[in-house]
N, C-alpha and C positions, 0 to 999 in steps of 0.2 A: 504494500500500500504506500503511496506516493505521501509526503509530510505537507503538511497545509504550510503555505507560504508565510513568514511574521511581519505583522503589519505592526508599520513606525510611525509616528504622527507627523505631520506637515505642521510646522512650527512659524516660518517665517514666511514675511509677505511674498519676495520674490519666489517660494516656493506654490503660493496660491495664483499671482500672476500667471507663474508660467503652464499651470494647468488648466486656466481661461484658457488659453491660447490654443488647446486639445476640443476634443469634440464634448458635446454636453447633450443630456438629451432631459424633458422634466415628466416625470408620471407623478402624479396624482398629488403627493403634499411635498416631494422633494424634487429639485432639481441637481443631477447629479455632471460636474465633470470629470471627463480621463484626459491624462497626458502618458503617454508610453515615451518613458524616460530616454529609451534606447543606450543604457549600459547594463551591466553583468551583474547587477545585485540584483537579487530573485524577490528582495521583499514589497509586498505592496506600501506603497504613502497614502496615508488618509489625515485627512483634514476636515473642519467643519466650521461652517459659521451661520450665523442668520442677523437678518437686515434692523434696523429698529422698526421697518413699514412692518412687522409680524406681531409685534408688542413692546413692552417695557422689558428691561433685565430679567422677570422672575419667567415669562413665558419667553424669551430667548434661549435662556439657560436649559429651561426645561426641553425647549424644540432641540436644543444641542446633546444633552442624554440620552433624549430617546432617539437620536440619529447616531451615536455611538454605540449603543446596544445592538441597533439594527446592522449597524456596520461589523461590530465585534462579530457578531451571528451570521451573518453570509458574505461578507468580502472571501474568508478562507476560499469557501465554496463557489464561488461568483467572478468574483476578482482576478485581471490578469495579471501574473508576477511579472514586477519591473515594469507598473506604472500606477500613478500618482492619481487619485482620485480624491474630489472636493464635494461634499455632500452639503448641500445650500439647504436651509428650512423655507416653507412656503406657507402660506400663511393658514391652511389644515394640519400643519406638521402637531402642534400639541393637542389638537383633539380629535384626532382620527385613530379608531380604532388599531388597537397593535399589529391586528391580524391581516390587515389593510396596510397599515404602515409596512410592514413586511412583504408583503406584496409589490405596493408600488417600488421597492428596494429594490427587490430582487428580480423584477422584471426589468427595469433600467439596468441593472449592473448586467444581463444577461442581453439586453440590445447590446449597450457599451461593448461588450468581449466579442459579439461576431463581425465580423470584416463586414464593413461598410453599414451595420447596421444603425448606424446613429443617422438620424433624419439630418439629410444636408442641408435643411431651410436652419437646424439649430447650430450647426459647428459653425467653425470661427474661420472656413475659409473664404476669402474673398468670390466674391459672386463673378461668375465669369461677365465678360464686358460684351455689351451686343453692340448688331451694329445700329453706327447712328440713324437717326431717320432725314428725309433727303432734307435741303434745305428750303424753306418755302420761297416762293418765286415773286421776285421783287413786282410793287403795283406799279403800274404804268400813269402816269396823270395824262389827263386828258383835255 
């Protein structure tokens, strides 16, 4: 049996930046990013935060445990080693049911891990450029 990957916390801002900058996708009261680090350390990065638009400190804190619990509980299982995932709160994060929180977890970490599945209207890469439209044809005075 393969050993579950150990997951390190994401401490510092440049560490959260640069996981924006990975694909993101949001189910239901979380909004989750991945960055795949691309070096040799097998361990997953997890990080967590939530906005003040969610609440005051006491339901922040709160949206922040029960997205670390949820995380502690299926990243192993979910998560790809050697890269860096940011678990945002949303504004159902502290009062949706655990069985549902778990849910919408585990169905984003499970888009996130397969190739290409993260909806490309949510990732962070530039929209490809169309072409322009013709230029309107100057009026003639009469």
């Amino acid at each position: 049996m393969t050993e579950a990957p150990t997951l390190r916390r994401l401490t510092k801002r440049p560490q959260f930046l640069a996981a924006a900058k990975g694909v993101a996708l949001s189910r239901g009261a979380v909004f989750i990013q991945r960055l795949d680090r691309h070096d040799d350390d097998p361990a997953i990065g997890v990080g967590f935060t939530a906005t003040r638009k969610i609440g005051g400190a006491v339901v922040r804190n709160r949206a922040k445990r029960r997205l670390r619990e949820a995380a502690r509980a299926l990243l192993p299982l979910h998560g790809l080693p050697g890269s860096d995932y940011v678990l945002i709160a949303r504004q159902g994060t502290v009062d949706r049911p655990w069985d549902r929180l778990l849910d919408d977890v585990a169905s984003a970490l499970t888009r996130l891990a397969t190739p290409g599945g993260a909806d490309p209207s949510r990732s962070r890469a530039p929209a490809p450029i169309s072409d322009p439209s013709p230029a309107p044809k100057p009026v003639q005075d009469l």
